[in-house]
TINUKE-638680 format. One line per field, with one value per residue: residue number from 1; residue in one letter; x, y, z of N, C-alpha, C, O in turn. Coordinates in Angstrom, 3 decimals. Each point is the difference from the previous one (the first is absolute). Layout:
% TINUKE-638680
seq	NUM,...
type	A,...
n_px	X,...
n_py	Y,...
n_pz	Z,...
ca_px	X,...
ca_py	Y,...
ca_pz	Z,...
c_px	X,...
c_py	Y,...
c_pz	Z,...
o_px	X,...
o_py	Y,...
o_pz	Z,...
This chain:
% TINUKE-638680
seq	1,2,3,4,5,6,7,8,9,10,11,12,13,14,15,16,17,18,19,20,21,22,23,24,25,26,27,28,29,30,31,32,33,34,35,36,37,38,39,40,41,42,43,44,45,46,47,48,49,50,51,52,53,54,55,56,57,58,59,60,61,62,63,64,65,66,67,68,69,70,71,72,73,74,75,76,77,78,79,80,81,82,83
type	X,X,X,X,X,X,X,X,X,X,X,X,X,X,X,X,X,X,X,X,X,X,X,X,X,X,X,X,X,X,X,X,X,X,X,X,X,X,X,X,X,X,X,X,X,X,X,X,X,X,X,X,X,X,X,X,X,X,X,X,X,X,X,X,X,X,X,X,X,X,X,X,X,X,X,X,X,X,X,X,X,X,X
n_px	14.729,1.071,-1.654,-0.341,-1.890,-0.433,-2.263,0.696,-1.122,0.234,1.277,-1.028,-1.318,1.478,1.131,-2.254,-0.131,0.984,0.128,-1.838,1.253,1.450,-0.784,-0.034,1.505,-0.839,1.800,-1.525,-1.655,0.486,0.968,-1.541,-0.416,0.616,0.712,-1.176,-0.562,0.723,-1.730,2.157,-1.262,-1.299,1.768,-1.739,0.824,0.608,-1.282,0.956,-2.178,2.052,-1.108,-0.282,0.416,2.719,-0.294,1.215,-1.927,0.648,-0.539,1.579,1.438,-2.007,1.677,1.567,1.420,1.407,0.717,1.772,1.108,1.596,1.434,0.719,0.718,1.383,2.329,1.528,0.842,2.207,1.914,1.269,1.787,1.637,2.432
n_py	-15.813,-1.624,1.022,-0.312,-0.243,1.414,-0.935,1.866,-0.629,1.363,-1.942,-1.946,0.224,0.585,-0.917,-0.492,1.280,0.157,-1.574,-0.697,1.065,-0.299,-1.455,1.799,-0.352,-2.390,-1.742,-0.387,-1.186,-2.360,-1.202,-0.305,-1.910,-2.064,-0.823,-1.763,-2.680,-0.515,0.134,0.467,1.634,-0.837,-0.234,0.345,0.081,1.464,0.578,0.897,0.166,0.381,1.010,-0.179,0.648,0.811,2.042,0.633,-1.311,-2.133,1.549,-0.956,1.751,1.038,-1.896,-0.109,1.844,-0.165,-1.847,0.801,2.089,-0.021,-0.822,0.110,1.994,-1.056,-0.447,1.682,-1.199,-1.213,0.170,1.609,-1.789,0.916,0.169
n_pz	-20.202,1.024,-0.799,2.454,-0.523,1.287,-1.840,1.012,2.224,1.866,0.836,1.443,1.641,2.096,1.552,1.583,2.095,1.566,1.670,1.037,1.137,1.514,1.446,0.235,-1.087,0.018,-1.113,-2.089,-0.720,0.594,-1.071,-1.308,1.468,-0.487,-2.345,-0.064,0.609,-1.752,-1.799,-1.034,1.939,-2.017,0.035,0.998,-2.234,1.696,-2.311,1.747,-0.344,0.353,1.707,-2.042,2.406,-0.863,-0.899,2.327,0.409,0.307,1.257,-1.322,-0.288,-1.161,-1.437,1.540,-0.368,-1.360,-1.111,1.003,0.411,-1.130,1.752,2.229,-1.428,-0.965,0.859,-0.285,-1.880,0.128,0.988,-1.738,-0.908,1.058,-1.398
ca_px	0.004,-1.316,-0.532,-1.379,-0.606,-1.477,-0.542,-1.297,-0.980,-0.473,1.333,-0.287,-0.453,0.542,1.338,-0.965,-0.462,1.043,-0.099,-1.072,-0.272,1.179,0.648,1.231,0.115,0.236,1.019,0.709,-0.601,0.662,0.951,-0.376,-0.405,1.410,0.377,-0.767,-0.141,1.745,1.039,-0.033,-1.171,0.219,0.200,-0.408,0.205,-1.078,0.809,-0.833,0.461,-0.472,-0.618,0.108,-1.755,-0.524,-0.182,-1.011,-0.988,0.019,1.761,-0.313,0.420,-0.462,-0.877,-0.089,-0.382,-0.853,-0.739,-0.551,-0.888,-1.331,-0.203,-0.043,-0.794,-0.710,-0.529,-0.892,-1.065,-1.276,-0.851,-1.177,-1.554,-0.750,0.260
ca_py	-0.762,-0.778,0.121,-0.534,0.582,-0.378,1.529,0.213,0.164,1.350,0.289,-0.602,0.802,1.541,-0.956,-0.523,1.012,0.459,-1.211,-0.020,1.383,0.372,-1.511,-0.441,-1.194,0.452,0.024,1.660,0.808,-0.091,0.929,0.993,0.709,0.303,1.520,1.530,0.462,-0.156,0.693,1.640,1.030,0.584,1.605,1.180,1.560,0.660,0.984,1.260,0.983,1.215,0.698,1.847,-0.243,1.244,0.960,-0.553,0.962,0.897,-0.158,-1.476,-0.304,-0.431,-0.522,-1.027,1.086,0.276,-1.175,0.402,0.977,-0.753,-0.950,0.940,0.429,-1.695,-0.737,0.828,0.449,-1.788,0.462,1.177,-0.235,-1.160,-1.447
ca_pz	1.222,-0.008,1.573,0.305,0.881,0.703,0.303,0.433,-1.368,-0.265,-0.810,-0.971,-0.763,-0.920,-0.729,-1.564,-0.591,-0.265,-1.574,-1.178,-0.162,-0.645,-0.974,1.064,0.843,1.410,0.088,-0.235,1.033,1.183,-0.360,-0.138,0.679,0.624,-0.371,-0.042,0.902,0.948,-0.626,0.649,-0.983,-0.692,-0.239,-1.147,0.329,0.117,-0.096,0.109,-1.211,0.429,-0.821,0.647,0.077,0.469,1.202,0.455,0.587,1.095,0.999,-0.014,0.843,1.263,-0.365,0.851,0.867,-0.798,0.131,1.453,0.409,-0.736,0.237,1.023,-0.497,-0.333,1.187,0.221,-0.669,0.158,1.328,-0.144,-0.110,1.469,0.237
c_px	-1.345,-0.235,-1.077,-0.722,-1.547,-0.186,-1.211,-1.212,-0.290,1.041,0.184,-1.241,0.104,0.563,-0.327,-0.695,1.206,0.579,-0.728,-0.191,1.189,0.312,1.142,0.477,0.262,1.077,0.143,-1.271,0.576,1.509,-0.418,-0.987,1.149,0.427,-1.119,0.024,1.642,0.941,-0.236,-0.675,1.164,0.188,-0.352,0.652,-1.201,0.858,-1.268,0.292,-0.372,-1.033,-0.044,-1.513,-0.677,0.404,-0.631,-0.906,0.392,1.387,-0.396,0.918,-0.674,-1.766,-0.956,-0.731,-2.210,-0.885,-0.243,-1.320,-1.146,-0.641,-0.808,-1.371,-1.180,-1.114,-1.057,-1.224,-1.555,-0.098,-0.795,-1.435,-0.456,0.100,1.315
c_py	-0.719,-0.423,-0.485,1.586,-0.302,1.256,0.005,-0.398,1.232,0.742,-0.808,0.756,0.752,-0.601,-0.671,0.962,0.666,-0.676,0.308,1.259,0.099,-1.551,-0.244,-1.567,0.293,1.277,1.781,0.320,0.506,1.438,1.082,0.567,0.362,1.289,1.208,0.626,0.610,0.823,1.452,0.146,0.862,1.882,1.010,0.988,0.873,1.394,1.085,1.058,1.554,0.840,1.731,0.234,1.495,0.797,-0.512,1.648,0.516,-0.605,-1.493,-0.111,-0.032,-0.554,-0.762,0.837,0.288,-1.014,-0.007,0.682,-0.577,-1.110,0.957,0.251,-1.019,-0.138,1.094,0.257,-0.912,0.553,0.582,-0.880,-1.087,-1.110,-0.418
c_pz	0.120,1.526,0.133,0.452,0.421,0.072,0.619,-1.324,-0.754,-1.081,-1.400,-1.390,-0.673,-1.108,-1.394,-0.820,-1.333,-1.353,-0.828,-0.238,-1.257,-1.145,0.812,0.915,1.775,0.439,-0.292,1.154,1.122,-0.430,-0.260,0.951,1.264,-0.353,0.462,1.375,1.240,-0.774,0.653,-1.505,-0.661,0.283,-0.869,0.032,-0.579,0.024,0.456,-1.209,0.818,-0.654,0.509,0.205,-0.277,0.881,0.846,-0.022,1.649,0.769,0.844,1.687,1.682,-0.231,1.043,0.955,-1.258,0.271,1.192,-0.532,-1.211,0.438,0.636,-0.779,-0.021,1.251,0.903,-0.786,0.291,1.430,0.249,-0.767,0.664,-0.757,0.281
o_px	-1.033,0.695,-0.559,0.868,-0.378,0.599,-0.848,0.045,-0.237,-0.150,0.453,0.306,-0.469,-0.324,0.636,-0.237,-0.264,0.133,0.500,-0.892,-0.331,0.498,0.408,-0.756,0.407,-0.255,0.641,0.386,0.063,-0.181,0.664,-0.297,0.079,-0.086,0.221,0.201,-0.017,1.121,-0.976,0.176,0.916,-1.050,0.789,0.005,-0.706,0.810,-0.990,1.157,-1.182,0.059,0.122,-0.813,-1.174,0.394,-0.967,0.544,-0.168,0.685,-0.852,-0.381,0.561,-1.089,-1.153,-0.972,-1.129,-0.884,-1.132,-0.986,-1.194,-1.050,-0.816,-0.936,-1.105,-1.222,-1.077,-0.918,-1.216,-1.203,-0.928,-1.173,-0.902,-0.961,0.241
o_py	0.501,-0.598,-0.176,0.729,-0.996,0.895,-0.869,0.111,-0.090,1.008,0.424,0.098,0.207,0.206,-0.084,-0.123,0.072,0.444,0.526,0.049,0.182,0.221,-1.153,-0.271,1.016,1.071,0.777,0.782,1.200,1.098,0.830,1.175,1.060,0.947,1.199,1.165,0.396,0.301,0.344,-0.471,0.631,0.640,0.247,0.567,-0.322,0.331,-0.044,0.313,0.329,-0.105,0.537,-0.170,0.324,-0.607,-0.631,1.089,1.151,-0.947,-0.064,-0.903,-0.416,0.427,-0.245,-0.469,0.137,0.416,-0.448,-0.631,-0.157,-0.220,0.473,-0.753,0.218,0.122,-0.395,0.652,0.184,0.195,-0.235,0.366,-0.804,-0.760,-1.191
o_pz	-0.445,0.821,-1.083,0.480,-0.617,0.596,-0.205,-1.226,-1.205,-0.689,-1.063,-1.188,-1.119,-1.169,-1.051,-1.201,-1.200,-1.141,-0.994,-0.847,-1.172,-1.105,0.136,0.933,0.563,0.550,0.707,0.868,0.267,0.527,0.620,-0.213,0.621,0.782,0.169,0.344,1.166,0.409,0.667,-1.124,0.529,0.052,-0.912,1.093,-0.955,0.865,-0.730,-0.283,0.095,-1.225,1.101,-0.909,0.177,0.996,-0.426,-0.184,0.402,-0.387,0.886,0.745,1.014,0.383,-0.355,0.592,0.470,0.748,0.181,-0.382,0.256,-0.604,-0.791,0.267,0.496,0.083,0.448,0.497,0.034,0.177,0.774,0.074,-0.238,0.119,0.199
């Protein structure tokens, strides 16, 4: 299809940049920044590989209860030194 368009100057640039970077004519610049910018992003699959980390060392189910009282421990310790 053959069309007119008016680019910003700031667009024009990219547009020349883009040319002399790659040899490219107006025509594939303009299309190919079209594609890059309007096409749907590409999709990665991303497989997680499980790993065995071990026995745990200690009963993980009142982990949250744990990071409390250690937090706790923490914060009382910097008071006792007056910061």
């Amino acid at each position: 299809m053959r069309t007119t368009i008016t680019l910003d100057a700031d667009t024009r640039g990219l547009i020349e940049k883009f040319m002399a970077e790659r040899g490219l004519s107006f025509k594939e610049s303009v299309n190919e920044a079209i594609r890059r910018g309007l096409a749907p992003a590409p999709t990665e699959s991303h497989v997680t590989v499980p790993r065995h980390l071990g026995t745990p060392r200690m009963d993980v189910v009142k982990a949250l209860a744990l990071a409390a009282d250690l937090e706790d421990e923490a914060i009382a310790r910097r008071l006792s030194e007056g910061r």
